[in-house]
C-alpha positions as CSV (number, residue, x, y, z in Angstrom):
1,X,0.0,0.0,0.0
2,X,1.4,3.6,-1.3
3,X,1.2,6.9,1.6
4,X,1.5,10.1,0.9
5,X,4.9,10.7,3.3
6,X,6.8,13.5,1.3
7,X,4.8,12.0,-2.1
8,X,4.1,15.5,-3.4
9,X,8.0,16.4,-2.9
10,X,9.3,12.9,-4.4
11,X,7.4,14.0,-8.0
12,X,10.2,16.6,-8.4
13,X,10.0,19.7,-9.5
14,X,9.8,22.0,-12.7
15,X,9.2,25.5,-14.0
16,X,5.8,26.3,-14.9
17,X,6.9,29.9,-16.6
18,X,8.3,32.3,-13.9
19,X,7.2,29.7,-11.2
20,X,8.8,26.3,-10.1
21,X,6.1,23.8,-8.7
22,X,5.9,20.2,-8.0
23,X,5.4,17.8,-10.9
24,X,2.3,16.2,-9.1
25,X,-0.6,19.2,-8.8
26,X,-4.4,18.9,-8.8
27,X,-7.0,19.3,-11.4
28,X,-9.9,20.9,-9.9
29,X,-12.0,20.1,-12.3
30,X,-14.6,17.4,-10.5
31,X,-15.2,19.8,-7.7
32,X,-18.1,21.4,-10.1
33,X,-21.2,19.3,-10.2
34,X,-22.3,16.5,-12.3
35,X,-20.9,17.0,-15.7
36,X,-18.9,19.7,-14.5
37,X,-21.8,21.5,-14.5
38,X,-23.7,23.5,-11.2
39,X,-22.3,23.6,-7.9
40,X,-20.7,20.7,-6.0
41,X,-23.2,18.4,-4.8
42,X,-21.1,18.7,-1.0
43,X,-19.4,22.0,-1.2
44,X,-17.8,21.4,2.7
45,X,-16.0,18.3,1.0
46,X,-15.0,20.3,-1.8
47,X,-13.0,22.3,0.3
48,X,-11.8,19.7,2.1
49,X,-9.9,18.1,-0.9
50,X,-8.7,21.4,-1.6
51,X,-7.3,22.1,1.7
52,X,-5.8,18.6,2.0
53,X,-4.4,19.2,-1.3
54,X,-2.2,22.2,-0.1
55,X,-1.6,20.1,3.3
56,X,0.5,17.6,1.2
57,X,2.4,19.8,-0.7
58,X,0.4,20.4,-3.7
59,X,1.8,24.1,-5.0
60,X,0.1,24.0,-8.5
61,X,-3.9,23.9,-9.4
62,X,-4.9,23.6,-12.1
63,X,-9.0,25.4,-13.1
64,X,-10.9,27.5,-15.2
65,X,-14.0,29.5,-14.5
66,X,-16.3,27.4,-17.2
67,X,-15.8,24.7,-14.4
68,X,-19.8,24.9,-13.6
69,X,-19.3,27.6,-14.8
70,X,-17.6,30.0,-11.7
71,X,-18.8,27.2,-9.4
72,X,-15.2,26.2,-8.8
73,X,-13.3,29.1,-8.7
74,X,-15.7,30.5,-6.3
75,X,-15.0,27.1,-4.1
76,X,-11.5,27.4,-4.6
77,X,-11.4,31.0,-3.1
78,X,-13.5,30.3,-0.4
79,X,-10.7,27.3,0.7
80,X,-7.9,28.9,0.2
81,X,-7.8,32.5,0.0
82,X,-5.9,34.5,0.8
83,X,-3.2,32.1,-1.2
84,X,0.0,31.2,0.1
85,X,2.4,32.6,-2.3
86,X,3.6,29.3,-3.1
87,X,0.5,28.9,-4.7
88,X,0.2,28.4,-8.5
89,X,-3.2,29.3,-9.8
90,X,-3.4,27.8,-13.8
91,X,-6.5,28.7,-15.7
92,X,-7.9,27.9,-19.0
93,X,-10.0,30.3,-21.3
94,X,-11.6,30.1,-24.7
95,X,-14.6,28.1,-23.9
96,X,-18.1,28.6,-22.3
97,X,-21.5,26.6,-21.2
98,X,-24.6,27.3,-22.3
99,X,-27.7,26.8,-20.3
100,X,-27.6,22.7,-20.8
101,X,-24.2,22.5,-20.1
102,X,-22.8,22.1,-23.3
103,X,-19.3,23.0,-23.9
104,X,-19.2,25.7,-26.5
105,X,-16.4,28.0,-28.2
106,X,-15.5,31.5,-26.6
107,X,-12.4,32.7,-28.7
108,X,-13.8,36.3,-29.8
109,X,-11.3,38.9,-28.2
110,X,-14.1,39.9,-26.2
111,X,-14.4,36.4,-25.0
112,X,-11.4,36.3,-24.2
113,X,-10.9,39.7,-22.3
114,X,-14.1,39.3,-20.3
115,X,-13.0,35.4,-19.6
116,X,-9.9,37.2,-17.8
117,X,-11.6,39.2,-15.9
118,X,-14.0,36.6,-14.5
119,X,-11.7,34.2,-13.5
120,X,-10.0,36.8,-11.3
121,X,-12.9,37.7,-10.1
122,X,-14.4,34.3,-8.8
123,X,-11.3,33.3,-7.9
124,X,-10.0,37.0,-6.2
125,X,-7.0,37.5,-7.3
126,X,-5.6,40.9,-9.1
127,X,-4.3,39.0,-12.1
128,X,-4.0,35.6,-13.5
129,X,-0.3,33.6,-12.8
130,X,-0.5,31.6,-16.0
131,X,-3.5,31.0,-18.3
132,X,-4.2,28.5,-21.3
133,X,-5.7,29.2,-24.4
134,X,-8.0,26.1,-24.5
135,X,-8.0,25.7,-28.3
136,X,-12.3,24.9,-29.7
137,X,-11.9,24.5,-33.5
138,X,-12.2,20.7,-33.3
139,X,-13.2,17.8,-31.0
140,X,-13.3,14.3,-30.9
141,X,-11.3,11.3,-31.9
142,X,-9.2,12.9,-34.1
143,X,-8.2,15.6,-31.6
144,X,-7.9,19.4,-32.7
145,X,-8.3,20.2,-36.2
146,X,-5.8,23.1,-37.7
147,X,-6.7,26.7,-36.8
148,X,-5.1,30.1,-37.2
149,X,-4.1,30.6,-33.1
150,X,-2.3,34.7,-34.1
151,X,-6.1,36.3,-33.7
152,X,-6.9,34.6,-30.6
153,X,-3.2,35.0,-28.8
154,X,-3.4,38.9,-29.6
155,X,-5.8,40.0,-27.2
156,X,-4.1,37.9,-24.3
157,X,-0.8,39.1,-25.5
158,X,-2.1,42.9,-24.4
159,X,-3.4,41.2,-21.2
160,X,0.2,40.3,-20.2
161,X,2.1,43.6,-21.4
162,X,-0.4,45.3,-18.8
163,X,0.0,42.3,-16.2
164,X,-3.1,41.1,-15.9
165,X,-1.6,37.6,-17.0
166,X,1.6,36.3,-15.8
167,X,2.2,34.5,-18.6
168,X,0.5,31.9,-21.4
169,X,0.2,28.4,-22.0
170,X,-2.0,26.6,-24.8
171,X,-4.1,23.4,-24.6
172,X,-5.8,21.3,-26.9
173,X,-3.2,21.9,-29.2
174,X,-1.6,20.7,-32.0
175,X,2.4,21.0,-32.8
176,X,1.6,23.4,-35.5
177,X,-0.1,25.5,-33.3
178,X,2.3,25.2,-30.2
179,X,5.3,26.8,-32.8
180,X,3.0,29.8,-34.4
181,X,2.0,30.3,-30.5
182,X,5.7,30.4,-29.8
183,X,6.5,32.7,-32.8
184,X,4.3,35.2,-30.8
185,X,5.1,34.9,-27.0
186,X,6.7,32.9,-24.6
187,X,4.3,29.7,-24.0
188,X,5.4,28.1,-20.4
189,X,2.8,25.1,-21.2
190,X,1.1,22.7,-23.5
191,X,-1.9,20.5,-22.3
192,X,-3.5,17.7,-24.0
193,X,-4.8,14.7,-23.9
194,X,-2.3,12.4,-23.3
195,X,-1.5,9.0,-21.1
196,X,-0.7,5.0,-21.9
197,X,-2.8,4.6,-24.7
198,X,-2.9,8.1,-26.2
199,X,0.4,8.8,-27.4
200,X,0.2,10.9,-30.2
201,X,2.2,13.8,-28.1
202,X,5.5,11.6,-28.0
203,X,7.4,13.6,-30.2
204,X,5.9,17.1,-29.0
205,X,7.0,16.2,-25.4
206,X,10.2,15.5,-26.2
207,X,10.8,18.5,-28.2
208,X,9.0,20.9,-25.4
209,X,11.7,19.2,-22.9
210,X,14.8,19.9,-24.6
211,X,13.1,23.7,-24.6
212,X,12.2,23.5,-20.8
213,X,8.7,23.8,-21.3
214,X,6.2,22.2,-19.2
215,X,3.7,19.2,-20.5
216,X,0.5,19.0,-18.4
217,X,-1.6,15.8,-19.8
218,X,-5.3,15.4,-19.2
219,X,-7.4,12.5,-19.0
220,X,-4.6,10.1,-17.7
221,X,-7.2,6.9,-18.1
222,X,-8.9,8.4,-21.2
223,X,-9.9,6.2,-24.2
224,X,-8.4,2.9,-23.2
225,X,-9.6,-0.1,-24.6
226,X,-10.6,-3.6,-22.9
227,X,-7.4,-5.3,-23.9
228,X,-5.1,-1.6,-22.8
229,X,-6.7,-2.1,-19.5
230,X,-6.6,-5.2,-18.3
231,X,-3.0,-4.4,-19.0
232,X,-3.1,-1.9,-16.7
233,X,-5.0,-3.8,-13.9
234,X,-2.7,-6.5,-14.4
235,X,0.8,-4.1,-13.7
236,X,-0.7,-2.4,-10.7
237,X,-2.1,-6.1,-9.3
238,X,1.9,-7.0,-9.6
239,X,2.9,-3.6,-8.0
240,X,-0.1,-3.4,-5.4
241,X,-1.1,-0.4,-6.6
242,X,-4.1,0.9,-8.5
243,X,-4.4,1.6,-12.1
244,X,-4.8,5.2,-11.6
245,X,-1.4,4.9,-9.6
246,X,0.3,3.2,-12.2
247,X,-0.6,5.5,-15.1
248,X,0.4,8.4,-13.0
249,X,3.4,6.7,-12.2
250,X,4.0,5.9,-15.6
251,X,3.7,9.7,-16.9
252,X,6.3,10.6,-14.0
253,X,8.7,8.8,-15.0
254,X,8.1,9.2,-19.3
255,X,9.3,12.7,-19.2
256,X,11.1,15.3,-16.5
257,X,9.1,18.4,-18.1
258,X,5.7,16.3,-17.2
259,X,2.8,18.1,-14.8
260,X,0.0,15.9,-13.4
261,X,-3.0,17.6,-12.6
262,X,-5.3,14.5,-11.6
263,X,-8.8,15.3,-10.4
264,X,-10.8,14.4,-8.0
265,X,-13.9,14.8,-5.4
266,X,-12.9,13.0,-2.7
267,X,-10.0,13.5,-0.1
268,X,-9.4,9.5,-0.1
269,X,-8.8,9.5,-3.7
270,X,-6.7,12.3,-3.3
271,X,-4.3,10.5,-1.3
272,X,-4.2,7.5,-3.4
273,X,-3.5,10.0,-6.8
274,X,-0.4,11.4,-4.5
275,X,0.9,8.3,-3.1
276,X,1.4,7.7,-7.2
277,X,4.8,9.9,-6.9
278,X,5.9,7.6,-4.4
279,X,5.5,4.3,-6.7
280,X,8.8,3.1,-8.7
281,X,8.3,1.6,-12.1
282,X,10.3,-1.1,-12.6
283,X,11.8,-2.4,-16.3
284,X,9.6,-5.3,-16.6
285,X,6.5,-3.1,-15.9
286,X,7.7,-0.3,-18.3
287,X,8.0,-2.1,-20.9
288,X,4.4,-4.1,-20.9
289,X,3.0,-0.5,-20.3
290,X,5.0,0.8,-23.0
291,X,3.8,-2.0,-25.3
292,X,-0.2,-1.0,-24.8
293,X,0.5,2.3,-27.2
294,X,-2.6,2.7,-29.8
């Protein structure tokens, strides 16, 4: 059985644009209701995970105010502010909800601008430490399709010059899109969709290593199929760990310049996500991971 004793400080460390913070953070994306939609159904335990979060040495969360939408921010604040100033706040923009919950483009400048300002204030802060330009122009299987990102990166750009953003990352994004972003600004991060199965990043992680900048991968269990998982299930039975462990524990120790922002409702299965950093990945189990790769 994995603990969390110094777990958070065993993931290492890297530097998430101006910031350093530990390579295991927290997505704080469950805390919103079902669907990431409304408030959390227990708010009181929604702070809890939040507050335990910080008590183990988390220093890097990871939200966005179309999380219910404002629902989580608003949680987040009421936690933890005001922040320790080892604190890093990561938000997304670029999408919105609409009355049903549907998850809907919001890339005008306007968009953009107002998106700033709401996530500062739900969350009350003066300014944002680093947000992500959640790229909309395509979803599903086939991941992003190709989009010009100059128009969208402008307005957030002027943002920055006049401090209101500390400084920019991109998600949902495609190598193309990660080098005209770069052509622009300084981008400290790329998240996507990445994990065991899902590998289509390989090559853009490795590049964004050799240029120190941070990978944050979302959906860590995400589109496995039956034969990937029993995979899984049958590394982390050898390990005594769970799969959730061992694909964390896998993502640790693929690349240094890798951020985990694993989500979650519940304190309990925070603990278990941390203990993850503490779990060693030996050659045999590396390899049969390696080998599930769609």
């Amino acid at each position: 059985m994995l603990d969390t004793h110094n777990a958070v400080a065993n993931s290492g460390t890297f530097a998430l644009g101006h910031r350093t913070v530990h390579r295991m953070g927290y997505g704080a994306m469950q805390l919103a209701g079902p669907h990431v939609f409304g408030p959390p159904e227990d708010r009181d335990g929604a702070m809890a995970v939040l507050r335990e979060a910080v008590a183990l040495g988390i220093d890097h969360i990871d939200t966005s105010d179309f999380y219910g939408p404002h629902h989580t921010n608003r949680v987040i604040r009421d936690a933890l502010a005001p922040y320790s100033t080892d604190l890093t706040l990561v938000t997304k923009l670029g999408a919105r909800r609409d009355d049903e919950g549907a998850w809907l483009p919001a890339m005008q400048p306007k968009e953009l601008i107002d998106a700033v300002q709401s996530n500062c204030d739900n969350l009350g802060i003066e300014r944002i430490e680093i947000a992500n330009l959640r790229l909309m122009f395509g979803e599903g299987d086939a991941g992003p399709t190709p989009g010009d990102v100059r128009p969208l990166l402008e307005p957030l750009i002027a943002l920055k010059e006049r401090d209101r953003i500390g400084a920019l990352g991109i998600s949902n994004a495609l190598p193309e899109q990660v080098e005209a972003a770069r052509s622009m600004t300084k981008i400290v991060c790329v998240q996507n969709m990445y994990n065991l199965a899902n590998r289509r990043d390989d090559d853009l992680i490795d590049y964004l290593a050799r240029e120190g900048i941070a990978y944050v991968p979302f959906f860590p269990l995400g589109g496995f199929n039956s034969l990937q998982s029993d995979t899984l299930k049958s590394a982390a039975k050898g390990l005594q760990a769970t799969p959730m462990q061992v694909a964390l524990a896998w993502l640790l120790q693929r690349s240094p310049n890798i951020l985990l922002i694993p989500g979650t409702s519940s304190v309990e299965h925070l603990r278990q996500n941390v203990a993850a950093a503490n779990l060693h990945l030996p050659d045999g189990a590396l390899a049969a991971l390696d080998a599930i790769a769609g």
